[in-house]
C-alpha positions in Angstrom: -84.3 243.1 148.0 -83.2 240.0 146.2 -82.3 239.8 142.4 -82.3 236.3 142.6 -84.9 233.9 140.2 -85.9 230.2 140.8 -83.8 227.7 139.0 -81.4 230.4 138.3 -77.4 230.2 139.2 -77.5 233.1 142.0 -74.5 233.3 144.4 -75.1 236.9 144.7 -77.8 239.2 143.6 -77.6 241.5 140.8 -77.1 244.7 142.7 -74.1 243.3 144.6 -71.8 242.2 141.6 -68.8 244.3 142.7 -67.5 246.9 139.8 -64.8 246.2 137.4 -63.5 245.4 134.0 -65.2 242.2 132.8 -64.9 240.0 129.3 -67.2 238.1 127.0 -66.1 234.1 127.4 -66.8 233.5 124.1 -67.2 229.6 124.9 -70.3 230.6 127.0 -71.7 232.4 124.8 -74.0 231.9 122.1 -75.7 234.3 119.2 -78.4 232.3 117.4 -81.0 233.4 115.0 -84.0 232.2 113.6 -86.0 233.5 110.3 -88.4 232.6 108.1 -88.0 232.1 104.6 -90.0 230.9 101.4 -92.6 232.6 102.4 -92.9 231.7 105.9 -93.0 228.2 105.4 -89.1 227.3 106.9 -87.6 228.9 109.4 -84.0 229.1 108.7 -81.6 228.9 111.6 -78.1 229.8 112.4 -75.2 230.9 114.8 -72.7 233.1 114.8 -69.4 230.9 116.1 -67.2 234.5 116.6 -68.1 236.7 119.3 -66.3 238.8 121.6 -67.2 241.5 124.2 -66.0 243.4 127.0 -68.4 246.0 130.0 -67.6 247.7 133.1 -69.7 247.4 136.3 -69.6 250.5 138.0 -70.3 251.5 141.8 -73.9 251.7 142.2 -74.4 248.4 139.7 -75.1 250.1 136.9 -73.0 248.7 133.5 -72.3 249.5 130.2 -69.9 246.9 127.5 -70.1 246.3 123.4 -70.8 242.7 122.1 -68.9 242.2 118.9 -70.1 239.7 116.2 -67.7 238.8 113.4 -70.0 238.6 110.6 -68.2 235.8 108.2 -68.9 233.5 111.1 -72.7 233.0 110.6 -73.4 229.0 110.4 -76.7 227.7 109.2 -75.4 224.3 108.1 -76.3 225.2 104.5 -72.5 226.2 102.8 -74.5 227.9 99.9 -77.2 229.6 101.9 -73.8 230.8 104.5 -71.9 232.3 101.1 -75.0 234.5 100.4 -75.5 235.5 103.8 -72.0 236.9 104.0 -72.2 238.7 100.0 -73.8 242.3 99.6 -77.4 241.1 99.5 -76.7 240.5 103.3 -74.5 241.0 105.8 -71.9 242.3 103.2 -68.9 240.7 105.4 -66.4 242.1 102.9 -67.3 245.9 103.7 -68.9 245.0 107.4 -66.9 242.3 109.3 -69.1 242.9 112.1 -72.3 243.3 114.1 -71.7 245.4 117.3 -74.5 245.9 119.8 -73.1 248.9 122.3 -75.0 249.1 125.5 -75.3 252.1 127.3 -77.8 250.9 130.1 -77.5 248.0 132.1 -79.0 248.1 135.1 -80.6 245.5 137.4 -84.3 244.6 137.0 -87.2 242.8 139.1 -86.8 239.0 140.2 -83.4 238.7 138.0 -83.8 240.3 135.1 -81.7 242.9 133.8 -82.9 245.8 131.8 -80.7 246.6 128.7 -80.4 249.6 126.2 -77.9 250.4 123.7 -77.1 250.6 120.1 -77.8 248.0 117.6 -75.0 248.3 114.5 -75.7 245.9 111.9 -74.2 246.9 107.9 -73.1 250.1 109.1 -77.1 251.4 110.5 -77.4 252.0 113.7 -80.5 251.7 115.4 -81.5 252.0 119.1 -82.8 248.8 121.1 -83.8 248.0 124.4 -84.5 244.6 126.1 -85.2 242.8 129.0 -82.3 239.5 129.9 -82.3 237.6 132.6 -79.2 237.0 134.8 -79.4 233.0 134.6 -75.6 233.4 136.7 -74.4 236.0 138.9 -71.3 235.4 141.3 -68.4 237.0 141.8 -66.7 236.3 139.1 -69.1 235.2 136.3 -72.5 236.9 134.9 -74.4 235.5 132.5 -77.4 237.1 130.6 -79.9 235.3 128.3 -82.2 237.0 125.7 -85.0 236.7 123.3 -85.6 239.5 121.0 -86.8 240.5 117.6 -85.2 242.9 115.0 -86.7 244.2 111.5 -83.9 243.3 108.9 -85.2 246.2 106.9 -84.3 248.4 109.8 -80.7 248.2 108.8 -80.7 248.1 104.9 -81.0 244.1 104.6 -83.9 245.0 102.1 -83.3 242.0 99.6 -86.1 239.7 98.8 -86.5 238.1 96.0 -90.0 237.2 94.9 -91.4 238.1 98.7 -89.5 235.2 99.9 -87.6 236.2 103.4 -89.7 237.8 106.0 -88.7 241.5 107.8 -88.1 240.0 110.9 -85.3 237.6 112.6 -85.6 236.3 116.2 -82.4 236.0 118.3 -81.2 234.3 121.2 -78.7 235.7 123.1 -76.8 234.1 126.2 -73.6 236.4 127.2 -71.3 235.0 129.8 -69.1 238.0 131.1 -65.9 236.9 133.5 -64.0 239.3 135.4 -60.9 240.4 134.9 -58.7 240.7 137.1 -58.1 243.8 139.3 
């Protein structure tokens, strides 16, 4: 069985990435976001420029790791919109400095994709999430993952809105590069 997907970067296939220790490289990785605001009629888009992460591949190829998002880094090219992201109507950066998503699950999928559960921690709620990635890299020593998913802000206390203006849910792109460390 191959894990391998056209157009992909597949040395390897999933289920043969050998366990061990590996790290987020923060340079190739990317946490983007895209909502809607003023009542739907612009979609506001960011990053989040500080991210950091570490998993474990174990023997078998199943995986677990954490993806850490410093919350005072979130970038939408708008300096006034950014401060009142990171105040207590938001992400509250002063008593939450981060967004950590803990996965417990990570196990090879069909045709290189890679089927991911965990715990989503956003302002100190934890909620459960599962997704689908696909493995866009797999060799020895590098894996990368790329997602699309949806969350409801309202699912973890981000309940401002004032006059209806910001929608419940955010869309995120995800691309996690994991290295190996070294044995």
């Amino acid at each position: 069985m191959s894990d391998t997907t056209a157009g992909s970067r597949h040395a390897i296939p999933l289920t043969d990435v050998a366990p061990g220790r590996w790290t987020l490289d923060p340079a190739g990785s990317t946490v983007a976001f895209e909502h809607k605001s003023i009542w739907g009629l612009v979609n506001v888009k960011g990053t989040f420029t500080k991210i950091s992460g570490e998993g474990e591949v174990l023997p078998g190829g199943s995986a677990h790791g954490t993806v850490t998002i410093d919350t005072a880094s979130v970038d939408t090219q708008h300096k006034k919109r950014d401060i009142h992201l990171r105040s207590a109507d938001f992400l509250d950066v002063d008593t939450h400095q981060s967004i950590t998503f803990t996965a417990t699950s990570v196990s090879a999928g069909d045709k290189g994709t890679v089927e991911v559960s965990g715990e989503l921690t956003v302002t100190g709620t934890s909620r459960p999430l599962a997704f689908t990635a696909e493995a866009t890299e797999v060799t020895a020593d590098a894996v990368t993952l790329t997602a699309g998913l949806t969350v409801n802000r309202k699912d973890f206390g981000l309940t401002w809105n004032q006059l209806g203006m910001v929608k419940d849910i955010s869309t995120l792109a995800i691309t996690a590069r994991f290295t190996r460390l070294p044995a």
